[in-house]
Backbone as CSV, one residue per row, in Angstrom:
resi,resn,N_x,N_y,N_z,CA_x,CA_y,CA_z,C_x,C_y,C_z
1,UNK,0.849,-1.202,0.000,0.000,0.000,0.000,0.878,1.243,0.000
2,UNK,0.570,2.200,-1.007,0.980,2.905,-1.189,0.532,4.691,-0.518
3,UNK,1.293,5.194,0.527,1.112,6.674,0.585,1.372,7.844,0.287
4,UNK,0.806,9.088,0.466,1.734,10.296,0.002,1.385,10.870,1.350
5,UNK,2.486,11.630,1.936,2.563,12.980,2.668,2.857,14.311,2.255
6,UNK,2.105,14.850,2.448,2.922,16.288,2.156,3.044,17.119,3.012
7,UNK,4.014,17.664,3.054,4.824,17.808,4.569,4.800,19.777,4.463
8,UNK,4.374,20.365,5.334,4.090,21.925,5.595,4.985,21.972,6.614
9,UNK,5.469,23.014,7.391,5.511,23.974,8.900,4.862,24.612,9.818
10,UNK,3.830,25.469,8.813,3.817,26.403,9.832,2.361,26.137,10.696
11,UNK,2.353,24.770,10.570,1.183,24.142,11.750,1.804,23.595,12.593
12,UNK,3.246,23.038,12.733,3.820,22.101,13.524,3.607,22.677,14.612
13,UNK,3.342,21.935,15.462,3.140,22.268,17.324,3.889,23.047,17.748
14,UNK,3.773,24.064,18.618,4.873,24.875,19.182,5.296,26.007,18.269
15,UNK,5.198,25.903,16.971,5.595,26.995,15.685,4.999,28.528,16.036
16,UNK,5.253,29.676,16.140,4.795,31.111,16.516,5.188,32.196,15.977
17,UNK,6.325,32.150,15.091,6.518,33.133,14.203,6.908,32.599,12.966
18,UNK,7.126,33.606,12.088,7.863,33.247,10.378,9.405,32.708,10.312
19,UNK,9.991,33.358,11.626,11.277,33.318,11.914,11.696,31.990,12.090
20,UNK,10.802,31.027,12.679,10.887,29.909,13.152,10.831,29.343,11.899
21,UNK,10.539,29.910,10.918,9.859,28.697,9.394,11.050,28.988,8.651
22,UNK,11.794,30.222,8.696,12.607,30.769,7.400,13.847,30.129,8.058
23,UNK,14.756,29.748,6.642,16.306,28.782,7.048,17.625,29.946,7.567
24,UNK,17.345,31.158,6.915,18.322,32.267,7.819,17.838,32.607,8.842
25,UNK,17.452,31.914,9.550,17.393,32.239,11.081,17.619,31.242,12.297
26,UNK,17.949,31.519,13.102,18.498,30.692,14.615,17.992,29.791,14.882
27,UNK,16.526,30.439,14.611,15.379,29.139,15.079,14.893,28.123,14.307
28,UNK,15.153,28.177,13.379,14.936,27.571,11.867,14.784,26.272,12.541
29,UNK,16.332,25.786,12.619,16.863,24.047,13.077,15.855,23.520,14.228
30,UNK,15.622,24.215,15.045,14.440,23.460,15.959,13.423,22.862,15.183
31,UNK,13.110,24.063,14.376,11.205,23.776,13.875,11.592,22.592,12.607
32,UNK,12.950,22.565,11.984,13.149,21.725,11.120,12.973,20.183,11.532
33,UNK,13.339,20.319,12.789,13.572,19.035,13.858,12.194,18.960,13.666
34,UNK,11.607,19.396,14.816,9.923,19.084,14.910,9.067,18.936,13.795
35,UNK,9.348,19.734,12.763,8.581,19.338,11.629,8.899,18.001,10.771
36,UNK,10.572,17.636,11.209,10.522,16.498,10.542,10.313,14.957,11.553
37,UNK,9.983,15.409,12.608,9.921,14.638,13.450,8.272,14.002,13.242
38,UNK,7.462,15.423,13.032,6.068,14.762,12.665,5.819,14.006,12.101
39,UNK,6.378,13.985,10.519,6.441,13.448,9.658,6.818,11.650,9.842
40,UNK,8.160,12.009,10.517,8.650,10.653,11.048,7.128,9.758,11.732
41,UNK,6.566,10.356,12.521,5.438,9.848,13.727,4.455,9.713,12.458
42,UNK,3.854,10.069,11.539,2.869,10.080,10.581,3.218,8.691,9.857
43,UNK,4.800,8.223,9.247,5.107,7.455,8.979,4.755,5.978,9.917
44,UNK,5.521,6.409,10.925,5.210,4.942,11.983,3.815,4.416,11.811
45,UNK,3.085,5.517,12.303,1.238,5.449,12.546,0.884,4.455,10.977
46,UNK,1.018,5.248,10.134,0.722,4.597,8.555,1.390,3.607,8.144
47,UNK,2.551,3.173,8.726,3.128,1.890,8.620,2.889,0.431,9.204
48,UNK,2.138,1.213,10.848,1.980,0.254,11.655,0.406,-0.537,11.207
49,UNK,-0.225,0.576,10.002,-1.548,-0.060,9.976,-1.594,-0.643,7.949
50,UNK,-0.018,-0.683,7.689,0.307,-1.731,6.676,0.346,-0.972,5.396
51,UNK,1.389,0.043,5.685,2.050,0.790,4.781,3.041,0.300,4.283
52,UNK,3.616,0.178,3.197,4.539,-0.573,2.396,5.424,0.760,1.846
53,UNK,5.018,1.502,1.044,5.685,2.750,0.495,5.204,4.056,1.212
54,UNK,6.368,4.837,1.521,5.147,6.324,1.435,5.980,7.647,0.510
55,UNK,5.394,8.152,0.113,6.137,9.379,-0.823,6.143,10.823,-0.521
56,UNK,7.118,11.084,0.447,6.863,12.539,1.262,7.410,13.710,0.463
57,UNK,6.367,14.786,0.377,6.510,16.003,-0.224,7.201,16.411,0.436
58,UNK,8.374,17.010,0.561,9.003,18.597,1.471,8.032,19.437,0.981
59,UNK,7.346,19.682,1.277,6.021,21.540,0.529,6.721,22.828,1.361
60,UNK,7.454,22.962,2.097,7.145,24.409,2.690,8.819,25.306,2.287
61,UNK,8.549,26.405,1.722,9.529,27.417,1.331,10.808,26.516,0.370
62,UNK,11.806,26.359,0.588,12.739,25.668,-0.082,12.381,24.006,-0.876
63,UNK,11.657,24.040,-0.139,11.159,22.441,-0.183,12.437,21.515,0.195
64,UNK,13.261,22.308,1.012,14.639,21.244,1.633,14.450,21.560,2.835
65,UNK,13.645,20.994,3.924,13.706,21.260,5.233,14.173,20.059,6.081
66,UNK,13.499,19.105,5.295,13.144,17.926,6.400,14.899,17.116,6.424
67,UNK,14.864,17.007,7.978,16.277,16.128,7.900,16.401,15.085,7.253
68,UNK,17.131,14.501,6.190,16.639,13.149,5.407,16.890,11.742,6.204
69,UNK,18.160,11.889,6.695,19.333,11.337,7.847,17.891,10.467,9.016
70,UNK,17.017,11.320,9.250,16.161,10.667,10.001,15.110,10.063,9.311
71,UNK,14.941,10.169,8.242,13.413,9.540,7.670,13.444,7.762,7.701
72,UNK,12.448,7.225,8.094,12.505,5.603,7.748,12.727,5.342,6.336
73,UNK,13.142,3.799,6.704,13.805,3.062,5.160,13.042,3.001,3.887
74,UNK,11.228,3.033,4.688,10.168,2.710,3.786,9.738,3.835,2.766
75,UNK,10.140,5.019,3.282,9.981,6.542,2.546,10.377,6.736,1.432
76,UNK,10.090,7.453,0.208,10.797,8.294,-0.591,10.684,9.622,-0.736
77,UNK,11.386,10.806,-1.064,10.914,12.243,-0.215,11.305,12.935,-1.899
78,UNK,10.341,13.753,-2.401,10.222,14.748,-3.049,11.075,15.723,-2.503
79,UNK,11.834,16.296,-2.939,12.457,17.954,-2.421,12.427,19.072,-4.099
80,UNK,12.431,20.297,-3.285,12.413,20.960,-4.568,11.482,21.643,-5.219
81,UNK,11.378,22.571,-5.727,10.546,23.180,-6.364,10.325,22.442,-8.177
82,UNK,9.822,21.624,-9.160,10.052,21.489,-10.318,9.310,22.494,-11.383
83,UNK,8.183,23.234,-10.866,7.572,24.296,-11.310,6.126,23.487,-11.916
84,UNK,5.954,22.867,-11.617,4.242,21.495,-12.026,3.433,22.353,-11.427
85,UNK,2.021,22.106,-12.241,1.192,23.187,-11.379,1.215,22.277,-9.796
86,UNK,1.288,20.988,-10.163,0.717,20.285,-8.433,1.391,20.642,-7.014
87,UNK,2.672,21.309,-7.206,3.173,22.332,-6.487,3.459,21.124,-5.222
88,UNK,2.692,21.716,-4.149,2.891,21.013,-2.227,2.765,19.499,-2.934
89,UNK,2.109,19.014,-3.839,1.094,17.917,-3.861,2.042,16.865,-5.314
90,UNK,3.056,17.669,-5.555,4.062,17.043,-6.909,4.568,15.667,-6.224
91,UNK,4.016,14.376,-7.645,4.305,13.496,-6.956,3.177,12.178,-6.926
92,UNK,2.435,12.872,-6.155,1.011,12.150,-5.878,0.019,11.667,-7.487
93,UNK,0.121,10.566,-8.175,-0.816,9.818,-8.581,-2.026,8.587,-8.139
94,UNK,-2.203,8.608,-9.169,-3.637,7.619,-8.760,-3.274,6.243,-8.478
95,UNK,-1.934,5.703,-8.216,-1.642,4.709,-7.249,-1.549,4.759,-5.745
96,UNK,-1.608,5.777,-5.855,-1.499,5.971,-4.244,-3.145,5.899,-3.195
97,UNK,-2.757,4.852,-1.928,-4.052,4.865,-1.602,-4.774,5.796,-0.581
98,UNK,-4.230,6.676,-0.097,-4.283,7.901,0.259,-3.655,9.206,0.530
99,UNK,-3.940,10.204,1.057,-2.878,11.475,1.057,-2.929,11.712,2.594
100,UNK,-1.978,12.142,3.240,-1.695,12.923,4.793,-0.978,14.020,4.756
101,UNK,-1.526,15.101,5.403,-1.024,16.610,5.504,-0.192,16.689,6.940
102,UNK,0.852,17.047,6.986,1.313,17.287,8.222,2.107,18.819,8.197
103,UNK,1.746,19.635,8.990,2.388,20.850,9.660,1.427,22.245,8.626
104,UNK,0.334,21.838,8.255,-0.700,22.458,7.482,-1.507,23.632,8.628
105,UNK,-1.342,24.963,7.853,-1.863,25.907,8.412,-2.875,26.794,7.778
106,UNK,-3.754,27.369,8.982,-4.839,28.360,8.665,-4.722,29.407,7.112
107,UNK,-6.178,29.779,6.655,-5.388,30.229,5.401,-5.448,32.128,5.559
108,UNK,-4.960,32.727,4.362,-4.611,33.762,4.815,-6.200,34.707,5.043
109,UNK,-5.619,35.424,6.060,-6.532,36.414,6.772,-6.970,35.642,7.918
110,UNK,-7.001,34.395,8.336,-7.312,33.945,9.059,-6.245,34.443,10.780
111,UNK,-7.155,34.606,12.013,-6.866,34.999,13.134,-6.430,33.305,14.352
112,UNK,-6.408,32.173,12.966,-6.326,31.159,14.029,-4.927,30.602,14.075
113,UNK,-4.287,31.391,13.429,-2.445,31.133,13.716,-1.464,31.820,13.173
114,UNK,-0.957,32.542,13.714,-0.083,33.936,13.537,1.007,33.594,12.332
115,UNK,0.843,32.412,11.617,1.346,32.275,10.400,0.633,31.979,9.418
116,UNK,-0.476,32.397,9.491,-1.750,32.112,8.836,-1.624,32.671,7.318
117,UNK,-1.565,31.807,6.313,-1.631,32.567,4.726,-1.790,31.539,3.630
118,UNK,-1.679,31.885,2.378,-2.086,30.749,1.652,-1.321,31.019,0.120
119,UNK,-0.494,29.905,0.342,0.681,29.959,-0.406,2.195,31.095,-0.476
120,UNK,1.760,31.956,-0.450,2.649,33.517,-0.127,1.931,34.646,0.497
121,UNK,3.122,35.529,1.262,2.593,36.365,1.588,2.458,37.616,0.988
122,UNK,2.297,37.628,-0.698,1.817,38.510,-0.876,0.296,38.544,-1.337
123,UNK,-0.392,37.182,-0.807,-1.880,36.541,-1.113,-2.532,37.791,0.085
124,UNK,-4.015,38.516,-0.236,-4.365,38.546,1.379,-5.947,37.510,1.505
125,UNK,-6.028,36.866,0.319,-7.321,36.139,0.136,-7.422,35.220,-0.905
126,UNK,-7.547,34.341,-0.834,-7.515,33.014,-2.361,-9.611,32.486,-2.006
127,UNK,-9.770,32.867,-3.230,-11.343,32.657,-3.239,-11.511,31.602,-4.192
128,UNK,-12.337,30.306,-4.245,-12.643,29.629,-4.974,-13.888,29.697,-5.250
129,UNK,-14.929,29.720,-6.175,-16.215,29.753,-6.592,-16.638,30.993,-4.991
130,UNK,-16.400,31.847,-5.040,-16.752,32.179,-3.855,-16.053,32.309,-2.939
131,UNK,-15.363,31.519,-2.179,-15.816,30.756,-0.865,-14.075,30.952,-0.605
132,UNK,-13.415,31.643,0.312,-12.544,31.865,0.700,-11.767,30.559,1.179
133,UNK,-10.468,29.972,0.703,-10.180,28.527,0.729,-8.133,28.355,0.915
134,UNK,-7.958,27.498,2.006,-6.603,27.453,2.236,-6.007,26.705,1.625
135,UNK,-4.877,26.347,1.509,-3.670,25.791,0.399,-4.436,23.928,0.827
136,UNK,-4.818,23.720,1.744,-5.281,22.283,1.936,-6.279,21.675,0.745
137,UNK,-7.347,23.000,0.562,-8.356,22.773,0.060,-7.802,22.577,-1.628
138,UNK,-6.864,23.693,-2.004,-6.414,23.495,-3.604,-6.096,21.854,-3.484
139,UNK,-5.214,21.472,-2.679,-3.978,20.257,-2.223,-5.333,18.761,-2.154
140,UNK,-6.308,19.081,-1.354,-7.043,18.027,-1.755,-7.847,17.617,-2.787
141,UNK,-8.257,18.741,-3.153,-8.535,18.422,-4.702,-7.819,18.061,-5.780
142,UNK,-6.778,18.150,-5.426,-5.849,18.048,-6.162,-5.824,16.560,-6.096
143,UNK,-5.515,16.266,-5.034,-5.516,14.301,-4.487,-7.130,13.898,-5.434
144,UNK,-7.789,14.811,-5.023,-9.188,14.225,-5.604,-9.444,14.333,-7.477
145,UNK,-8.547,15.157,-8.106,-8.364,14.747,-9.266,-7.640,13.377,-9.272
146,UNK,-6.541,12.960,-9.111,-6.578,11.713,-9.180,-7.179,10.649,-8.445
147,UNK,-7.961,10.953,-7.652,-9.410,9.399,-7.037,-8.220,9.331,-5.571
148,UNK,-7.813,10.244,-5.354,-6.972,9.659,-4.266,-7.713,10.558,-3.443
149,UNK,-8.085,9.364,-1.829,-8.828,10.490,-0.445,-7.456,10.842,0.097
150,UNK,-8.179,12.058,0.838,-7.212,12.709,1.863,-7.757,12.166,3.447
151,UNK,-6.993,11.670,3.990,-7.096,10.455,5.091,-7.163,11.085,6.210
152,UNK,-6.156,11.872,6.665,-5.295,12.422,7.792,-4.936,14.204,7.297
153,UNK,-4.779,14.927,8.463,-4.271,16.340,8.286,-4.256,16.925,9.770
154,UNK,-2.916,16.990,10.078,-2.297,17.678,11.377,-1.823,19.166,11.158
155,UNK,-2.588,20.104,11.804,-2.244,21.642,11.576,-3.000,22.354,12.834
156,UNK,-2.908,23.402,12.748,-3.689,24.439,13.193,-5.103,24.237,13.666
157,UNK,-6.363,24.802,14.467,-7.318,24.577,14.714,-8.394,24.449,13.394
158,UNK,-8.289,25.652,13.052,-8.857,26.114,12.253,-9.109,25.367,10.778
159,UNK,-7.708,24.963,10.199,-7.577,24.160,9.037,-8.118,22.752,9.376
160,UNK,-7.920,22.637,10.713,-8.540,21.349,10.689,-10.172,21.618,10.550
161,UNK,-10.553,22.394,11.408,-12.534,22.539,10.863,-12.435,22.796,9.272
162,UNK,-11.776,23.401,8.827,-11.736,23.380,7.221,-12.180,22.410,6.473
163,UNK,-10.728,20.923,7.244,-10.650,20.002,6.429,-11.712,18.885,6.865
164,UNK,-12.532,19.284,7.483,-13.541,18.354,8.103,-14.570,18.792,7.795
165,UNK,-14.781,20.086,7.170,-15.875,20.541,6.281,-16.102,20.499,4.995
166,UNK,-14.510,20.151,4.469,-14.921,19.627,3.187,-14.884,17.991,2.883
167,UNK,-14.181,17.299,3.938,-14.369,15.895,3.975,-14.546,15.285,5.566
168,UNK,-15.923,15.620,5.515,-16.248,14.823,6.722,-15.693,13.897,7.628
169,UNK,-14.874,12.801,6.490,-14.501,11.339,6.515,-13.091,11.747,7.054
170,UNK,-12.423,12.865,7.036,-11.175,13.053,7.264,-11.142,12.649,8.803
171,UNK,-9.410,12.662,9.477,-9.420,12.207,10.819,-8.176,13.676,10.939
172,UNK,-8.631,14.375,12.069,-7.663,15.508,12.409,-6.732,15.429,13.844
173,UNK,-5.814,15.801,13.855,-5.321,16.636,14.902,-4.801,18.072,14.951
174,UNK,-5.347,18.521,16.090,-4.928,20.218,16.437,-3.977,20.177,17.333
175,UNK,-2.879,20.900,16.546,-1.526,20.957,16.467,-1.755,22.444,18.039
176,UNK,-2.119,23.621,17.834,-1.773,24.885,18.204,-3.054,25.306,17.956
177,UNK,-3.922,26.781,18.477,-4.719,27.612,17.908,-3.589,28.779,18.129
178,UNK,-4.503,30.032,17.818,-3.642,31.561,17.578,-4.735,32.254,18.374
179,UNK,-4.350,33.523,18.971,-4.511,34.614,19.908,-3.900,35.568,19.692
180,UNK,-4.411,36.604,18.189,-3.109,37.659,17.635,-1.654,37.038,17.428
181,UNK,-1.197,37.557,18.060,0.613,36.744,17.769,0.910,36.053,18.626
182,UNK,0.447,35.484,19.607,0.400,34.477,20.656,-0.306,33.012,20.197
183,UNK,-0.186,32.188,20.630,-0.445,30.871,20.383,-0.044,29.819,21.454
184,UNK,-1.744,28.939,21.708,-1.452,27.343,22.479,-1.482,26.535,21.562
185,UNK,-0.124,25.871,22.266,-0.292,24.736,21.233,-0.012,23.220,22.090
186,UNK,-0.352,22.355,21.614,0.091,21.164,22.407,1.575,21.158,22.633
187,UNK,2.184,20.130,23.092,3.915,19.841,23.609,4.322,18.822,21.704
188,UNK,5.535,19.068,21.475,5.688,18.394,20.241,5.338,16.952,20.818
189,UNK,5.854,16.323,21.607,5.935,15.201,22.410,4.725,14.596,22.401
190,UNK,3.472,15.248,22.585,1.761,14.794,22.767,1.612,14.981,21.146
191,UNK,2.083,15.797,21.047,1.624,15.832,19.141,1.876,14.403,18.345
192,UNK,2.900,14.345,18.635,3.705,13.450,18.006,2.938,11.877,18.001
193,UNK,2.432,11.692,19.383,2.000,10.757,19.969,0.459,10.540,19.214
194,UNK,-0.569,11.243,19.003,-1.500,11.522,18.563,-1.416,11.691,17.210
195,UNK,-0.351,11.410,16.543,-0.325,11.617,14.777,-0.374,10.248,14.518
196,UNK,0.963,9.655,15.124,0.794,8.402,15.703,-0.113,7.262,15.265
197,UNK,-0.891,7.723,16.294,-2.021,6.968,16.531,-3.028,7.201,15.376
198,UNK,-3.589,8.539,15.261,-4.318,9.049,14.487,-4.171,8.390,13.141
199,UNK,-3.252,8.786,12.727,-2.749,8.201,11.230,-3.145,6.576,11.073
200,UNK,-2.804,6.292,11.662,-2.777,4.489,11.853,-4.192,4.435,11.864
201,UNK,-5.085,4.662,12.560,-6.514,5.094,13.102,-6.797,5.320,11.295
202,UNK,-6.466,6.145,10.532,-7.386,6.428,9.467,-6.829,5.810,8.306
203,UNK,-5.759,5.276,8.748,-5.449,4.471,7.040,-5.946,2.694,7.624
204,UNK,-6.268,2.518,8.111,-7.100,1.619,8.775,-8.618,1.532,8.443
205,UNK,-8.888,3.009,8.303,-10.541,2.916,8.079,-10.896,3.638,6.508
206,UNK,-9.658,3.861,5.641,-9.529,4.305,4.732,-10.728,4.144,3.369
207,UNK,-11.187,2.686,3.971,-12.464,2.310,3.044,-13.645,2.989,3.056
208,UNK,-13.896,3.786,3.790,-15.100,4.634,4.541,-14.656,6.179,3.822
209,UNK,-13.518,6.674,3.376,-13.173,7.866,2.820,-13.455,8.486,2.003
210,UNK,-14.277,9.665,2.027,-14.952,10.235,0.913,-14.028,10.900,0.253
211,UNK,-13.867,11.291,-0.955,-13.145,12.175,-1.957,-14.223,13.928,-2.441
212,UNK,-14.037,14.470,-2.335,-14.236,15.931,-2.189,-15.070,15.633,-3.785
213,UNK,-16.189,16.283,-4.051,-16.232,16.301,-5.628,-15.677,17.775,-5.781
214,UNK,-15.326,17.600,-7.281,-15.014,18.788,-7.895,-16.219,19.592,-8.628
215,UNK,-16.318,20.923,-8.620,-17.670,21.268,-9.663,-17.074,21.530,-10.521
216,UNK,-17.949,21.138,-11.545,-17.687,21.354,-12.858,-17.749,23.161,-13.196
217,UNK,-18.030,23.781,-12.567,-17.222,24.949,-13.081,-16.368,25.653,-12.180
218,UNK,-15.361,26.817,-12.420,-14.194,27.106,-10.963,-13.921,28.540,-11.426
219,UNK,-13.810,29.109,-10.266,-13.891,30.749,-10.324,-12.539,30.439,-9.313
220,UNK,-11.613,30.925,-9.418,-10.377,31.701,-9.279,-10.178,32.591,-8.677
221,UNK,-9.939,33.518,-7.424,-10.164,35.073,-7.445,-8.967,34.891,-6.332
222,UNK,-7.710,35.678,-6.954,-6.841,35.634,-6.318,-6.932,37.308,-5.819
223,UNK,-6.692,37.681,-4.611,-6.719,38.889,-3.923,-5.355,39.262,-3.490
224,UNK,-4.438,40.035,-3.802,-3.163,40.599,-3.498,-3.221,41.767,-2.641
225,UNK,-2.039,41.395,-2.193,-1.387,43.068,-0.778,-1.300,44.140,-1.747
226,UNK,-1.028,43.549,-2.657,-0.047,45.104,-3.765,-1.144,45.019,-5.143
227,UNK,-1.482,46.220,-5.323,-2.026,46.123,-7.199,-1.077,45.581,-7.786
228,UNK,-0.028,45.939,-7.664,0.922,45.983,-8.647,1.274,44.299,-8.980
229,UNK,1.031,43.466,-8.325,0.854,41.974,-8.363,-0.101,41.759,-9.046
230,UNK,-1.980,42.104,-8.529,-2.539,41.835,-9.722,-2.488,42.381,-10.880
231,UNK,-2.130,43.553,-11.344,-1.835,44.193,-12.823,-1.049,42.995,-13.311
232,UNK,-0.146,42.566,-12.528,0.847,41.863,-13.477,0.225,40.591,-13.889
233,UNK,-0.691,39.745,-12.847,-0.995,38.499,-12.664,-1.948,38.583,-14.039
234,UNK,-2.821,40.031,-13.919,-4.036,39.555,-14.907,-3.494,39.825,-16.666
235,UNK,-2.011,39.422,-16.669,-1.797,39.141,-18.222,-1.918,37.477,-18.763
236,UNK,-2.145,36.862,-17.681,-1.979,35.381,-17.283,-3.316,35.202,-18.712
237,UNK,-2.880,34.421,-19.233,-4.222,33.843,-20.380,-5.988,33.741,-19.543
238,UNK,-6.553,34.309,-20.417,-8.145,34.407,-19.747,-7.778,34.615,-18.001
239,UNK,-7.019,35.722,-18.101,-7.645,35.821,-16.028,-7.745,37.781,-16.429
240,UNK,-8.967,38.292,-15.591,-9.419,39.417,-15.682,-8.722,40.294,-14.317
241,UNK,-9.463,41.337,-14.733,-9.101,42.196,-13.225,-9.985,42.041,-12.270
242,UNK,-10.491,41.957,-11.394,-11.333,41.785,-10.324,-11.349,42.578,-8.618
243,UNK,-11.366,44.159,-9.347,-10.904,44.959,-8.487,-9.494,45.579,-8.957
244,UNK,-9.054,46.211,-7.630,-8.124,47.065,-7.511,-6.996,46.393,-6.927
245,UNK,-7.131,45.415,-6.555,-5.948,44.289,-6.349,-6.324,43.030,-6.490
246,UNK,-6.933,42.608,-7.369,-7.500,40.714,-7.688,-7.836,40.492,-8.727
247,UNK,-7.514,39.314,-8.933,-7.513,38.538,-10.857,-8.487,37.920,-10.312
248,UNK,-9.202,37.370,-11.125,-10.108,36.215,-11.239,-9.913,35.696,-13.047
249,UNK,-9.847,34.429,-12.262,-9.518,33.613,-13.604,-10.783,32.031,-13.335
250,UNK,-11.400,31.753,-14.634,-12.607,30.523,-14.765,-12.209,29.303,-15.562
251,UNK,-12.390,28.068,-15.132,-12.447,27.364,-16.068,-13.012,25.929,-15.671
252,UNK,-13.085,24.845,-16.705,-13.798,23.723,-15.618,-13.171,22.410,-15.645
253,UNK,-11.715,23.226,-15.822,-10.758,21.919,-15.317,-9.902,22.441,-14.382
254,UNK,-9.912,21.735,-13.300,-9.012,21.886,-11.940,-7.445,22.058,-12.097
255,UNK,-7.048,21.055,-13.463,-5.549,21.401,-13.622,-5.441,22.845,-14.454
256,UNK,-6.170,23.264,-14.773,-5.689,24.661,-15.214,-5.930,25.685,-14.043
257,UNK,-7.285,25.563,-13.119,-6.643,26.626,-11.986,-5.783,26.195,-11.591
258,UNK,-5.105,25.229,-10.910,-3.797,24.862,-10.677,-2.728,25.437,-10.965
259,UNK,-2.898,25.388,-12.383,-1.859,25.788,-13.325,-1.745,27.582,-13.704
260,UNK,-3.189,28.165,-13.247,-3.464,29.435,-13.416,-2.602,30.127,-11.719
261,UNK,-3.001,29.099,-11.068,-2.856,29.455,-9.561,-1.096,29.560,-9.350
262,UNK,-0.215,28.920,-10.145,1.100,28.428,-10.090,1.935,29.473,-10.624
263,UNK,1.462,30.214,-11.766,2.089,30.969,-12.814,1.643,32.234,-12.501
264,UNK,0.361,32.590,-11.664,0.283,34.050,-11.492,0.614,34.501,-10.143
265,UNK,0.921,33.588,-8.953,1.028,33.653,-7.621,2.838,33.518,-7.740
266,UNK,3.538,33.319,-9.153,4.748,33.161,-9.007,5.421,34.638,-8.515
């Protein structure tokens, strides 16, 4: 049986500033630890309930965070940016029998974790048909273009009600909530323990897993800090202006917002 992870930061337990996520800084190596430590615990959990392969994304900033030196034998790890629209999610086909999010955070504008954003920070809003939506939600659909469920997702409070609103069937843990620039979060140690378990817990019951449908039509509406981002974004093929700082771009295949989402957020 085959898995994918895709591996984030800025949900990992204990995580409280940007400083902690970015590699020129002091604090970097801790959160690198803990974030790859999750990962490690996500592995065990999904192994212990008869995982054979798993295929871990690095997703967050460099896509070189995770210590490799520690990963189990059974792993293979994506690093890197290759420029695919599938981005966090490069990697993942329709052999795989499910997807797990680990260190996945609130999306931007959101008040439930002081690293709260969605994809970059020069996003201040990513709207899908509407409906204001975090990097999880692109990322599972994404799994759900290829028939693959999303099983498991360890982050933030918030992303987790997200991801349980768009798949019921999902199994969560809450990593931390946010309080302005303050944040509780569990001990990495209890986290760890509860991914664990959790994980194992849902690739176990994996038969019961719903897959997100896609609608057949998709509205786009990317919202920027700066005009000067959307002026540039809306030369992107068929994406309009939508305001004074936002493109909106339509279509009713998922790999082209993807692909719309990849090339104008560059």
């Amino acid at each position: 049986m085959k898995l994918f992870i895709s591996a984030d930061i800025e949900g990992t337990a204990g995580i409280l500033s940007f400083n902690e996520a970015e590699k020129t800084h002091a604090d970097y190596a801790e959160f690198r630890a803990l974030m790859t430590q999750e990962v490690i615990a996500a592995c065990e959990g999904a192994c212990a309930a008869g995982a054979t392969e798993i295929l871990i994304r690095d997703a967050h900033d460099t896509a070189s965070n995770l210590l490799l030196e520690q990963l189990p034998a059974v792993a293979r790890i994506v690093r890197g940016w290759s420029g695919h629209p599938d981005a966090m999610m490069f990697g993942l086909d329709a052999s795989f029998a499910g997807a797990i999010y680990t260190g996945y955070h609130a999306k931007a504008g959101s008040e439930a974790n002081p690293l709260a954003h969605s994809f970059n920070l020069r996003i201040s809003r990513l709207l899908l048909n509407g409906v204001p939506v975090s990097e999880f939600t692109i990322n599972a659909l994404c799994a759900a273009r290829y028939g693959v469920p999303s099983l498991f997702l360890a982050g933030d409070c918030e992303i987790c009600a997200d991801a349980t609103a768009l798949i019921p069937t999902i199994t969560t843990v809450e990593t931390l909530y946010g309080a302005g620039r303050a944040a509780l979060s569990l001990s990495p140690a209890a986290c760890r323990e509860q991914i664990r378990s959790s994980v194992g817990m849902a690739v176990r019951g994996r038969s019961a897993a719903v897959i997100p449908e896609i609608p057949g039509h998709l509205e786009l509406v990317i919202e920027f800090n700066n005009p000067c981002d959307a002026y540039r974004a809306a030369w992107y093929p068929k994406a309009v202006a939508h305001g004074p700082r936002a493109v909106c771009f339509e279509d009713t295949d998922l790999f082209e917002i993807m692909r719309a989402l990849r090339f104008m957020t560059s």
